[in-house]
C-alpha positions as CSV (number, residue, x, y, z in Angstrom):
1,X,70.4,110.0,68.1
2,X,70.7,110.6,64.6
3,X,72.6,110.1,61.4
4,X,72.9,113.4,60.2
5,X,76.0,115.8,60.2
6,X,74.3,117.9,62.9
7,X,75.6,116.0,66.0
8,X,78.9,116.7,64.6
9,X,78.6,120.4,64.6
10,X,81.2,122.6,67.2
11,X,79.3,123.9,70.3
12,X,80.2,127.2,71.0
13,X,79.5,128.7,74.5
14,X,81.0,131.7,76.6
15,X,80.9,131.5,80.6
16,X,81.1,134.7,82.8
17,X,82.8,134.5,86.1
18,X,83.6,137.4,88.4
19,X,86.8,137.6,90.2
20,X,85.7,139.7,93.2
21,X,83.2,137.0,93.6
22,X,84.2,133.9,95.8
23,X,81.9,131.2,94.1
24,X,82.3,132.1,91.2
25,X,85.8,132.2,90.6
26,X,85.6,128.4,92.6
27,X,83.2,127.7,89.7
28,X,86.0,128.9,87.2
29,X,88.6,126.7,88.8
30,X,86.1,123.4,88.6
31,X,85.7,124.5,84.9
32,X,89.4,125.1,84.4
33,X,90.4,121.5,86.1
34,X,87.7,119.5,84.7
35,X,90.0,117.9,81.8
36,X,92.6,117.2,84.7
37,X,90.0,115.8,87.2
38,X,89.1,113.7,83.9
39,X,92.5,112.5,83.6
40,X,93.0,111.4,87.3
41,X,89.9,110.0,87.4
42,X,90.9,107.8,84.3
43,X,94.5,106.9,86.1
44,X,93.0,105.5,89.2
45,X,90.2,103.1,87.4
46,X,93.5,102.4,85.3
47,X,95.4,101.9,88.7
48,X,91.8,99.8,90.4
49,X,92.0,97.3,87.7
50,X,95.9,96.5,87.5
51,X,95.5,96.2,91.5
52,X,91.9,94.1,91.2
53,X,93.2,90.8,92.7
54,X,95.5,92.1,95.6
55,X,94.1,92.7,98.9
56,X,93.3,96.5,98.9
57,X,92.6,98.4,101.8
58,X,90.6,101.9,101.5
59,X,94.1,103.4,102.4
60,X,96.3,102.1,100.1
61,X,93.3,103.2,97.4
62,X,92.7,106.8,99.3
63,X,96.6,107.3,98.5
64,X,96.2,106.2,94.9
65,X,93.6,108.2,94.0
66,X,95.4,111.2,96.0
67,X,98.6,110.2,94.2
68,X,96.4,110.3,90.4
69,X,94.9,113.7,91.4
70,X,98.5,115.3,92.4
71,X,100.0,113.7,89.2
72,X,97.4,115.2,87.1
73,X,97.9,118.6,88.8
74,X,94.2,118.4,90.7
75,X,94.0,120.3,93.9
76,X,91.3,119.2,96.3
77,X,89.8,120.7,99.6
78,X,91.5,119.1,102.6
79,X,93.8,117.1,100.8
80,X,96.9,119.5,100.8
């Protein structure tokens, strides 16, 4: 990587979706969410490490992680 002002510079890009088009308006949503996916995604490692030393099961984690998407206003597949 270098030193120069360049890697510093705003990217600038446009993305086209159409709405009469299934996948791509599911491609607009995963664009849309991604900042809150982020977010959630940050709250359960947050949420893994405070619980690191109790005895976890996967459901008590499966419910965190649903609990950090819900919070974070994440909609996921199956999970409603």
């Amino acid at each position: 990587m270098s030193d120069n002002n360049d890697d510093y510079e705003p990217v600038y890009a446009t993305l086209h979706f159409y709405y009469s088009d299934p996948d791509s308006m599911a491609r607009y949503k995963a664009c849309n969410e991604a900042l809150d996916v982020l977010r959630a995604v940050e709250d359960f490692e947050r949420w893994l490490r405070e619980n690191e030393d109790d005895d976890l099961s996967i459901s008590n984690a499966r419910h965190a992680l649903f609990e950090c998407f819900t919070n974070n206003d994440v909609t996921v597949p199956g999970w409603e």
